[in-house]
FIKESE-842915 format. One record per residue (C-alpha): residue number from 1; residue in one letter; x negated, z negated, y negated. Coordinates in steps of 0.2 Angstrom, whole numbers, padded with zeros to 4 digits. Each point is the difference from the previous one (the first is absolute). Example, Ala and Ser with C-alpha at 12.3 -4.5 7.8 and 13.67 -1.06 7.14 Angstrom:
2
(kollum 1; 'a'; (-0062; -0039; 0022));
(kollum 2; 's'; (-0006; 0003; -0017));
This chain:
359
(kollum 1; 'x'; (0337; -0098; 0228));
(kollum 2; 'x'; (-0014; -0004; -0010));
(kollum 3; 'x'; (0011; 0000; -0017));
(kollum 4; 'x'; (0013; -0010; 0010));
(kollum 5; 'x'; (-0014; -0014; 0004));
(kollum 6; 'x'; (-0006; 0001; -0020));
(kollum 7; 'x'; (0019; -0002; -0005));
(kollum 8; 'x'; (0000; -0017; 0011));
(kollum 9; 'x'; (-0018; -0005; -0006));
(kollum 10; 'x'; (0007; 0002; -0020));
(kollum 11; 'x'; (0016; -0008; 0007));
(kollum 12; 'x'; (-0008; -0015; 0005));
(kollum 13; 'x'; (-0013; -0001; -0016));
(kollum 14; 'x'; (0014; -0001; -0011));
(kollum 15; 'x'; (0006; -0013; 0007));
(kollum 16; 'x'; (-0015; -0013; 0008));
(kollum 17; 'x'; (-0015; 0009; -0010));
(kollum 18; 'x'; (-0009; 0006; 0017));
(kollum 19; 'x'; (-0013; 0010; -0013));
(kollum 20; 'x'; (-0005; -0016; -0006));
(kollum 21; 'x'; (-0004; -0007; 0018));
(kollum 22; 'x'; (-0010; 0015; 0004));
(kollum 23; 'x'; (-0010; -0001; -0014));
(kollum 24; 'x'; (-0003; -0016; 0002));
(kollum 25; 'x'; (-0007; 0003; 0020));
(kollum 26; 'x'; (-0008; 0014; -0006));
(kollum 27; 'x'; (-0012; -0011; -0011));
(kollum 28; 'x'; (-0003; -0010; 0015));
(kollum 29; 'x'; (-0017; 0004; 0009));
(kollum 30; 'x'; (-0007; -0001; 0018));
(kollum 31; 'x'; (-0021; -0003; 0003));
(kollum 32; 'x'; (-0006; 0013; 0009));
(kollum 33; 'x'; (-0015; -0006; 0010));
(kollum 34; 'x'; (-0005; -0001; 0021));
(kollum 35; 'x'; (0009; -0013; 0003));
(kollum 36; 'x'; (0017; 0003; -0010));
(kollum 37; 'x'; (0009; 0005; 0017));
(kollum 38; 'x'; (0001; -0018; 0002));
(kollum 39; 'x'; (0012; 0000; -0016));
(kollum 40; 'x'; (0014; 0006; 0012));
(kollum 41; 'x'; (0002; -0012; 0011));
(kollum 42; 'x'; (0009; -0010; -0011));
(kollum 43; 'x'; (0015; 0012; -0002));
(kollum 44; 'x'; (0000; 0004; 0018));
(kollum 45; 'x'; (0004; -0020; 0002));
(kollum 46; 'x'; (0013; 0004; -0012));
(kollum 47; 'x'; (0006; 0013; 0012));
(kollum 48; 'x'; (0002; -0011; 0015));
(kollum 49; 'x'; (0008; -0013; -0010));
(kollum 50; 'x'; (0012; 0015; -0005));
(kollum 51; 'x'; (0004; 0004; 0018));
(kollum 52; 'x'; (0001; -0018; 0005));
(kollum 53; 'x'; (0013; -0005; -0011));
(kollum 54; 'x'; (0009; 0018; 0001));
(kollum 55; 'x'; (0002; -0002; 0021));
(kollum 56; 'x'; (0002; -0018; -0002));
(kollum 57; 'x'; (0015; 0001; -0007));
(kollum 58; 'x'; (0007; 0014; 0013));
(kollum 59; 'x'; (-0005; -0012; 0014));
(kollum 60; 'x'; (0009; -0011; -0009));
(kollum 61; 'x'; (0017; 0008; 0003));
(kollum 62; 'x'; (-0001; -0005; 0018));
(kollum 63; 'x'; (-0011; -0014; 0002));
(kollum 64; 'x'; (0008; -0018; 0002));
(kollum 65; 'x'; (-0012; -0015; -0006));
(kollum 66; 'x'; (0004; -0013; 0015));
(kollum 67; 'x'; (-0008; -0006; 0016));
(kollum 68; 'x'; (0015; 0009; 0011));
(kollum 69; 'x'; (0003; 0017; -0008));
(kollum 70; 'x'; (-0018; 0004; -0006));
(kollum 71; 'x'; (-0009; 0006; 0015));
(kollum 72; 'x'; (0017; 0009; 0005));
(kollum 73; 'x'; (0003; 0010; -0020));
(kollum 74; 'x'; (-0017; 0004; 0003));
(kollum 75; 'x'; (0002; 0006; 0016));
(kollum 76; 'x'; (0016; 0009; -0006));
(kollum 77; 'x'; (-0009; 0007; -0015));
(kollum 78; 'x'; (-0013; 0011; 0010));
(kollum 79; 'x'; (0012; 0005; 0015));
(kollum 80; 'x'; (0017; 0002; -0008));
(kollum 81; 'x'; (-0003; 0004; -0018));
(kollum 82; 'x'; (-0007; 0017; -0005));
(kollum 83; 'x'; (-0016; 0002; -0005));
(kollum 84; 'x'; (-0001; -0019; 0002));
(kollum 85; 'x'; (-0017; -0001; 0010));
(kollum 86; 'x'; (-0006; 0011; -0014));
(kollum 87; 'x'; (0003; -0010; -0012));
(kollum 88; 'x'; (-0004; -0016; 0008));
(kollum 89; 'x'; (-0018; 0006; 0005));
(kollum 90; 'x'; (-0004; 0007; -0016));
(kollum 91; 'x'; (0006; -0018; -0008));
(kollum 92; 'x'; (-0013; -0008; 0012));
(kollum 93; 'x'; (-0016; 0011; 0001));
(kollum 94; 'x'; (0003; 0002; -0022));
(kollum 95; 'x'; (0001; -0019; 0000));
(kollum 96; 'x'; (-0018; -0002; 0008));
(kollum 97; 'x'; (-0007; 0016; -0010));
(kollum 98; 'x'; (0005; -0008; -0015));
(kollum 99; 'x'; (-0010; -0012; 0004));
(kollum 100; 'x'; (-0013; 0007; 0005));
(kollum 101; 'x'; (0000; 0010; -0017));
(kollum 102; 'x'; (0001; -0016; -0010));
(kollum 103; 'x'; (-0016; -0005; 0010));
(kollum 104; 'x'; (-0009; 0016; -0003));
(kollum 105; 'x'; (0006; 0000; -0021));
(kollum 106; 'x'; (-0005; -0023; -0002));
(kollum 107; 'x'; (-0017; 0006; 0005));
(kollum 108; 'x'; (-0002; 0015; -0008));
(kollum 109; 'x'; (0005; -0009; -0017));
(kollum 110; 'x'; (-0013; -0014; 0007));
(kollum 111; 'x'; (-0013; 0013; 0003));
(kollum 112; 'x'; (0001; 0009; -0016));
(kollum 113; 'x'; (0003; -0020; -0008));
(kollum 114; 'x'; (0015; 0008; -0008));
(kollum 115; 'x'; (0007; -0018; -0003));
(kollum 116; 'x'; (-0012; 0000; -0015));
(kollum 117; 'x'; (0005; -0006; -0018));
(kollum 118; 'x'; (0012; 0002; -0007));
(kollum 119; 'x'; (0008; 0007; 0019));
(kollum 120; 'x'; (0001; -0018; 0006));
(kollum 121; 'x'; (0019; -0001; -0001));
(kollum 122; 'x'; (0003; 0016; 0009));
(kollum 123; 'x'; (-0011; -0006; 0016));
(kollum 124; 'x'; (0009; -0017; 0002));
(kollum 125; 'x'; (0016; 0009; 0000));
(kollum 126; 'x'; (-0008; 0013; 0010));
(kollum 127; 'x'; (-0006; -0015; 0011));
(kollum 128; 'x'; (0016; -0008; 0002));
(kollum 129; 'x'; (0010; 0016; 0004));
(kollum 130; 'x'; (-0016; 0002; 0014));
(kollum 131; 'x'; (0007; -0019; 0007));
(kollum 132; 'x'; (0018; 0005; 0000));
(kollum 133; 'x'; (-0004; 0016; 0012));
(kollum 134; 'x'; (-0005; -0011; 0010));
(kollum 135; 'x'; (0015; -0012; -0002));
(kollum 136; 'x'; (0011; 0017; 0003));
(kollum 137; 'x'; (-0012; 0002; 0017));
(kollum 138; 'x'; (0004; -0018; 0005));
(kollum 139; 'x'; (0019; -0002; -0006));
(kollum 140; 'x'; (0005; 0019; 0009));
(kollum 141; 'x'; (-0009; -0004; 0019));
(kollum 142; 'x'; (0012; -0012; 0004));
(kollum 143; 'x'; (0018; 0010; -0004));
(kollum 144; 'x'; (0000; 0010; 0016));
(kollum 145; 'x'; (-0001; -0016; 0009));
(kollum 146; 'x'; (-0009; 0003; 0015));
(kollum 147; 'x'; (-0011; -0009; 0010));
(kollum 148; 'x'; (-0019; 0006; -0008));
(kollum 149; 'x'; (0009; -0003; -0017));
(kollum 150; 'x'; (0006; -0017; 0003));
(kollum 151; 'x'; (-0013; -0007; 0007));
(kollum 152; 'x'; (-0012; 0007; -0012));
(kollum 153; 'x'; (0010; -0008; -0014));
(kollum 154; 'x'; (-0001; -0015; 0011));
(kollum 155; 'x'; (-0018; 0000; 0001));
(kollum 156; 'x'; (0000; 0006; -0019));
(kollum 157; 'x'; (0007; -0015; -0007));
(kollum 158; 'x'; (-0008; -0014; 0009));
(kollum 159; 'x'; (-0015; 0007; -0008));
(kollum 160; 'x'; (0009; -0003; -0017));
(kollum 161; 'x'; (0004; -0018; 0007));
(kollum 162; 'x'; (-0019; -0005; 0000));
(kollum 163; 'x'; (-0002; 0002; -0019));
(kollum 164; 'x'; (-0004; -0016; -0006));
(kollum 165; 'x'; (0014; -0011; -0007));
(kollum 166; 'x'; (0013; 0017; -0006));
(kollum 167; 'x'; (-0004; 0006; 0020));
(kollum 168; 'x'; (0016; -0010; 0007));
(kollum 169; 'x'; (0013; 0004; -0013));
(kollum 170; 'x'; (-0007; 0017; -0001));
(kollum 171; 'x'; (0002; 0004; 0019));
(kollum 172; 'x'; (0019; -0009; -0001));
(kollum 173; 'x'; (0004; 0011; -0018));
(kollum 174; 'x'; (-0004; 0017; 0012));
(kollum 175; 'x'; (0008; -0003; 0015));
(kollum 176; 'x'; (0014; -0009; -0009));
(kollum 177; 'x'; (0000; -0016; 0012));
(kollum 178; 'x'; (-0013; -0007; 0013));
(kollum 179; 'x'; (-0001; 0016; 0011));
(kollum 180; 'x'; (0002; 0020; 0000));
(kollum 181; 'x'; (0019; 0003; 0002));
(kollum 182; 'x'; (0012; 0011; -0009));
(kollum 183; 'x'; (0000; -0011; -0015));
(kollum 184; 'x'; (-0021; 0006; -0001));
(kollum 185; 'x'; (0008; 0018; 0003));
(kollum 186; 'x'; (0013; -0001; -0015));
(kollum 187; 'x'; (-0012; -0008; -0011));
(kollum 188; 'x'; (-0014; 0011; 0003));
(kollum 189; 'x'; (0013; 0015; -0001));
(kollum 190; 'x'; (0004; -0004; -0018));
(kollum 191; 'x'; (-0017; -0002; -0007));
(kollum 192; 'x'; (-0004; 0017; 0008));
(kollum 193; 'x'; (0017; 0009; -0007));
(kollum 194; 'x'; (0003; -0011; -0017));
(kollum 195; 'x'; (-0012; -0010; -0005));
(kollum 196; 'x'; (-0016; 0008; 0002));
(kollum 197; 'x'; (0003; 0018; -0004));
(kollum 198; 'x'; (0006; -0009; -0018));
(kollum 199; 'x'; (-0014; -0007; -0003));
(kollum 200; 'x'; (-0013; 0014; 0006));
(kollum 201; 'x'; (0012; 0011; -0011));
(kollum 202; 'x'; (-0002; -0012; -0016));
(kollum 203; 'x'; (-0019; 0000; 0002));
(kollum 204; 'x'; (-0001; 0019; 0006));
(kollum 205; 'x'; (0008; 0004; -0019));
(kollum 206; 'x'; (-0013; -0012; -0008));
(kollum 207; 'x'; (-0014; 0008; 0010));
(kollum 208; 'x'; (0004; 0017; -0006));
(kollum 209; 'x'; (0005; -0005; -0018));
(kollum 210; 'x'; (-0018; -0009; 0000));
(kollum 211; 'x'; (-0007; 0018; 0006));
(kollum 212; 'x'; (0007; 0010; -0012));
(kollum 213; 'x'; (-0004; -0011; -0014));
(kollum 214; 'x'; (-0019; -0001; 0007));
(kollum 215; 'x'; (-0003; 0018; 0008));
(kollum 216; 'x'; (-0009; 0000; 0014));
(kollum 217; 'x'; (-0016; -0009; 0003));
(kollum 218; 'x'; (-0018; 0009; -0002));
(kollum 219; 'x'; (-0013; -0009; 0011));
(kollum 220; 'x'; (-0017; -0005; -0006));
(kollum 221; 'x'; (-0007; 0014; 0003));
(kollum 222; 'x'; (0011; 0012; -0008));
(kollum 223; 'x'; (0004; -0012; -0015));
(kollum 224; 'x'; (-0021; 0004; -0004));
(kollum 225; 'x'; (0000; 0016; 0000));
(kollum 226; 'x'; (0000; 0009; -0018));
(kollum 227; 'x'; (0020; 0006; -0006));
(kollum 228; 'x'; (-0009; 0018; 0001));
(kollum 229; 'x'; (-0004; -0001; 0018));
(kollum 230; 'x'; (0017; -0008; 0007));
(kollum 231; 'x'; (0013; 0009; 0008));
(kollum 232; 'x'; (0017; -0002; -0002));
(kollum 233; 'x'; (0018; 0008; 0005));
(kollum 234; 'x'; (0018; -0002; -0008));
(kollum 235; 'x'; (0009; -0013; 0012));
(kollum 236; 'x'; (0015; 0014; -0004));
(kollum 237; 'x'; (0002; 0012; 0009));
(kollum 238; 'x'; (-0017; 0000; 0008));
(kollum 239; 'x'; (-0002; -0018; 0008));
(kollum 240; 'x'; (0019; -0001; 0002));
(kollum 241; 'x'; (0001; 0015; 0009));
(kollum 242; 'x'; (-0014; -0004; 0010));
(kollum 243; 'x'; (0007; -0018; 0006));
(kollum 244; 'x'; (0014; 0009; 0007));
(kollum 245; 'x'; (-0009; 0013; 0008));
(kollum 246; 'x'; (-0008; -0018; 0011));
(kollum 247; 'x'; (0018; -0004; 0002));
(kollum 248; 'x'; (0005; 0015; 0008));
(kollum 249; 'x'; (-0015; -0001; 0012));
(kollum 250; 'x'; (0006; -0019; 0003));
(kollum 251; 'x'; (0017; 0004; 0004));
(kollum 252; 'x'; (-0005; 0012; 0013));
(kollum 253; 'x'; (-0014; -0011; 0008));
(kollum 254; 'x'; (0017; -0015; 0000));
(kollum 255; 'x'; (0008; 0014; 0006));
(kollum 256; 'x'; (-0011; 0004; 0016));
(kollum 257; 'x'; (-0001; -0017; 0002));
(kollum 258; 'x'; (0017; -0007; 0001));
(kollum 259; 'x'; (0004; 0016; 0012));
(kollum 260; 'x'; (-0014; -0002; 0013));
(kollum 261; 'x'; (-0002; -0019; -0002));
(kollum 262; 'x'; (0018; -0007; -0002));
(kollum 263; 'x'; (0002; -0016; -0001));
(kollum 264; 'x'; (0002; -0011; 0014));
(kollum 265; 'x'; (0017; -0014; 0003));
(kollum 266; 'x'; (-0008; -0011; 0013));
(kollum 267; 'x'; (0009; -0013; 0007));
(kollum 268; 'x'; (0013; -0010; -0009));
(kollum 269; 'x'; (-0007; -0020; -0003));
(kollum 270; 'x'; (0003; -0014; 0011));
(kollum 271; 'x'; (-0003; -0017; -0011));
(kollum 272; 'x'; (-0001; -0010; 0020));
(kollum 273; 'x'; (-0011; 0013; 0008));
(kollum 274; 'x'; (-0018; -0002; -0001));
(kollum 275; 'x'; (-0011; 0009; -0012));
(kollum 276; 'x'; (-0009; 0015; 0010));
(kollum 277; 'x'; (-0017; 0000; -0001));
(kollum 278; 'x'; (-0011; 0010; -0013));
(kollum 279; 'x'; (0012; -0004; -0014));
(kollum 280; 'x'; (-0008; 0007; -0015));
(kollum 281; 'x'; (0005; 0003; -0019));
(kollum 282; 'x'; (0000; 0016; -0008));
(kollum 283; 'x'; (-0016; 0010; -0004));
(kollum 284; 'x'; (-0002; -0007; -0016));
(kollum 285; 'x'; (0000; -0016; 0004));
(kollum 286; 'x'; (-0011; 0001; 0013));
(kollum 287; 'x'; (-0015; -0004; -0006));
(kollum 288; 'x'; (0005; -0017; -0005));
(kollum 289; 'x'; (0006; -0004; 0014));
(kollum 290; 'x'; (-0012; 0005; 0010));
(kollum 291; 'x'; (-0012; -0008; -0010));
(kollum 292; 'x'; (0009; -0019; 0001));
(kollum 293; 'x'; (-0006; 0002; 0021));
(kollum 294; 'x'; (-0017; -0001; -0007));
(kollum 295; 'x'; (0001; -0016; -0009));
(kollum 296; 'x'; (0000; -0015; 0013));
(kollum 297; 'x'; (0013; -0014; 0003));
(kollum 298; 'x'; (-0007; -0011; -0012));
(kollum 299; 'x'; (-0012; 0002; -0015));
(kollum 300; 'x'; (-0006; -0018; -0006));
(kollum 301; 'x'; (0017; -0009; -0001));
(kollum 302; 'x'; (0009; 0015; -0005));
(kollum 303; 'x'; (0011; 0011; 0014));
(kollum 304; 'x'; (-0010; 0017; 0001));
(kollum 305; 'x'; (0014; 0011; -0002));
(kollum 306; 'x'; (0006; -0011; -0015));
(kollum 307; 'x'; (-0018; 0005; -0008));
(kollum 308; 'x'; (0001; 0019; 0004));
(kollum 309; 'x'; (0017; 0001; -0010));
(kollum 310; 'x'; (-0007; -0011; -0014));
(kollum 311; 'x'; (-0015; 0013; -0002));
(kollum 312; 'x'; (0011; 0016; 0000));
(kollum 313; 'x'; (0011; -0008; -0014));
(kollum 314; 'x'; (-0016; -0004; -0009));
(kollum 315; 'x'; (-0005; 0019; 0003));
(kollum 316; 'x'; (0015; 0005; -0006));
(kollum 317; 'x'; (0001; -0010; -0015));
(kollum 318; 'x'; (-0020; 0006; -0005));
(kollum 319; 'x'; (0005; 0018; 0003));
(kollum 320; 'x'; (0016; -0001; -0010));
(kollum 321; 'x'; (-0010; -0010; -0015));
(kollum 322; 'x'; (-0014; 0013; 0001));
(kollum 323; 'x'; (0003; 0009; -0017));
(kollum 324; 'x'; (-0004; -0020; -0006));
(kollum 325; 'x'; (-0017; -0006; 0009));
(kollum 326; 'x'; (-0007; 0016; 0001));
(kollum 327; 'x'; (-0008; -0002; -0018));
(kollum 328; 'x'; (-0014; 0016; 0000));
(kollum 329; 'x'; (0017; 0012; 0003));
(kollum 330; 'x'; (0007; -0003; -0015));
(kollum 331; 'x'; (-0015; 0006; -0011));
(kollum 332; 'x'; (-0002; 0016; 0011));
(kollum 333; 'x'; (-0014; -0005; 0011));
(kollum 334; 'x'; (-0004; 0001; 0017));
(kollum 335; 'x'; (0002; -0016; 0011));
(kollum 336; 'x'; (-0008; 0002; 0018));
(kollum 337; 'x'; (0008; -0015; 0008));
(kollum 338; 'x'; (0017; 0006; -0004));
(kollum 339; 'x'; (-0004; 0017; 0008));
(kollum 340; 'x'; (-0007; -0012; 0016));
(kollum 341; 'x'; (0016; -0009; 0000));
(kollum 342; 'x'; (0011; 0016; 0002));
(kollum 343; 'x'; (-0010; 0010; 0011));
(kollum 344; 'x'; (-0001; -0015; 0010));
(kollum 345; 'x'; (0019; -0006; 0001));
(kollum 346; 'x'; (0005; 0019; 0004));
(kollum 347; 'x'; (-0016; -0003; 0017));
(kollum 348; 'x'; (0007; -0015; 0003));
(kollum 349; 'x'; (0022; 0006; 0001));
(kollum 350; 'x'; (-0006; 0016; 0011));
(kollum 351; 'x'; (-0010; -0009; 0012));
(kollum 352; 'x'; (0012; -0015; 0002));
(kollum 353; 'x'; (0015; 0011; -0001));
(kollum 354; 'x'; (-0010; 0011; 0016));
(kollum 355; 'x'; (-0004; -0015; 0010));
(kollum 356; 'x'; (0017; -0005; 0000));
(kollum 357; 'x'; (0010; 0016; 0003));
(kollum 358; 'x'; (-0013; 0000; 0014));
(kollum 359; 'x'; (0002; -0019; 0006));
């Protein structure tokens, strides 16, 4: 068996040079310091993406992208098809992990001010695949088409309508006309299925070009130590091997998970009924829309809520343009206020994200 496997390897090498690629991986280095576990948390979102797209396309062998057939496919998909609940509730619970992954790997990246020159390009790209999950978590809550889900989108996209000046056309592009109907459902289905996965694909392969090319980051603290004292292991096999040991221990905890804690069909949507009360997005929205309840009806001349989205996209836009205003980074020193910043944006998204689960 093992000359069998070294008759293939030498097979292969002839022909696509793999000695070449594992010489060149084996060049490639990891820091080895406390808080290098956090390295891994960007492969495990890799992961997750993996297993979105893989049973995204089996779901997609049965599910029907309109207002009448798409409660029922998915209806039909977890009692009729085999396996089908499986793989539905393993589509949805890796859907919020991978986000949750995403959030866990931005702020590891912030903490350890990864973004630093010359890393800047891979931590907008990172930023803007960060947005997209989100826009996949938006996009895929409406396709079963049932009551929490429509009227969550309902709610989701008059707050889009309050942005200043793009806030109406905005809200009309989403829903595809004045309201939430099946034209909102189709639209919203193909940026889930086409349009986004194409893009997050296109800057995923920039994001990981942009790794190779840089190696991974050092932080400060490492970066000052002498090259005597630092401690480093081969990203092949070693790092590699140990990545998918974490995506072993992932797949069983998705496992467990999707087993125990299937995911739940609901009701299908009625666009004429009223909205049942306690609509709430998705976990990771919540915070911001818990915090818009804060903000009052009117603040000066300005619509309070109008303000609270205005803010956010200004956080937003600071966070993703860090790597530029946060000058002391680049030479290697430490900036307190940027460390403030963080540890207070991961207080405030854990409080918020609490009151309103609780509210």
């Amino acid at each position: 068996m093992k000359n069998y496997f070294k008759c293939l390897y030498n097979w292969i090498d002839e022909r696509v040079q793999l000695e070449d690629l594992v010489k060149f991986m084996g060049k490639k280095y990891v820091p080895v310091h406390r808080h290098s576990i956090w390295y891994y948390f960007g492969g495990v979102s890799l992961f997750f993406f993996i297993i979105q797209v893989t049973t995204g396309i089996l779901l997609l062998f049965y599910y029907k992208g309109s207002s009448d057939l798409a409660f029922e496919s998915v209806q039909f998909i977890m009692s009729k098809v085999q396996f089908g609940w499986l793989v539905r509730s393993i589509h949805a619970w890796a859907a919020n992990l991978f986000i949750l992954s995403a959030f866990v790997h931005m702020f590891s990246v912030y903490f350890e001010k990864a973004y630093r020159k010359p890393r800047e390009m891979t931590w907008i790209t990172g930023m803007l695949m960060f947005f997209m999950c989100l826009g996949f978590g938006f996009s895929g809550y409406l396709l079963p088409w049932n009551t929490l889900s429509f009227f969550a989108t309902k709610v989701g996209t008059d707050i889009a309508g309050n942005v200043p000046i793009i806030g109406g056309p905005l809200k009309v592009f989403i829903r595809g006309g004045d309201d939430v109907t099946g034209a909102t459902l189709s639209r919203l289905f193909g940026f889930h299925v086409a349009l986004f996965p194409g893009i997050f694909t296109i800057l995923l392969g920039i994001h990981l070009i942009l790794i190779q090319r840089q190696g991974i980051s050092e932080p400060v603290h490492f970066s000052e130590k002498p090259a005597s004292e630092k401690k480093t292991m081969p990203f092949f096999p070693n790092f590699l091997l140990r990545d998918l040991l974490l995506w072993l221990i992932v797949l069983n905890v998705l496992a467990i998970l999707a087993v125990f804690l299937p995911a739940d069909l609901g009701i299908k949507a009625n666009p004429f009924a009223s909205a049942p009360a306690g609509i709430k997005p998705e976990w990771y929205f919540l915070f911001m829309f818990q915090s818009l309840k804060y903000f009052p009806s009117h603040i000066l001349f300005a619509d309070g809520e109008t303000v609270g989205i205005l803010l956010f996209g200004a956080a937003g836009v600071l966070w993703l343009l860090i790597p530029f205003w946060d000058r002391k980074s680049s030479r290697g020193e430490q900036n307190r206020f940027v460390n403030y910043l963080g540890l207070f944006a991961v207080i405030f998204i854990i409080i918020l994200t609490f009151l309103g689960w609780l509210s």
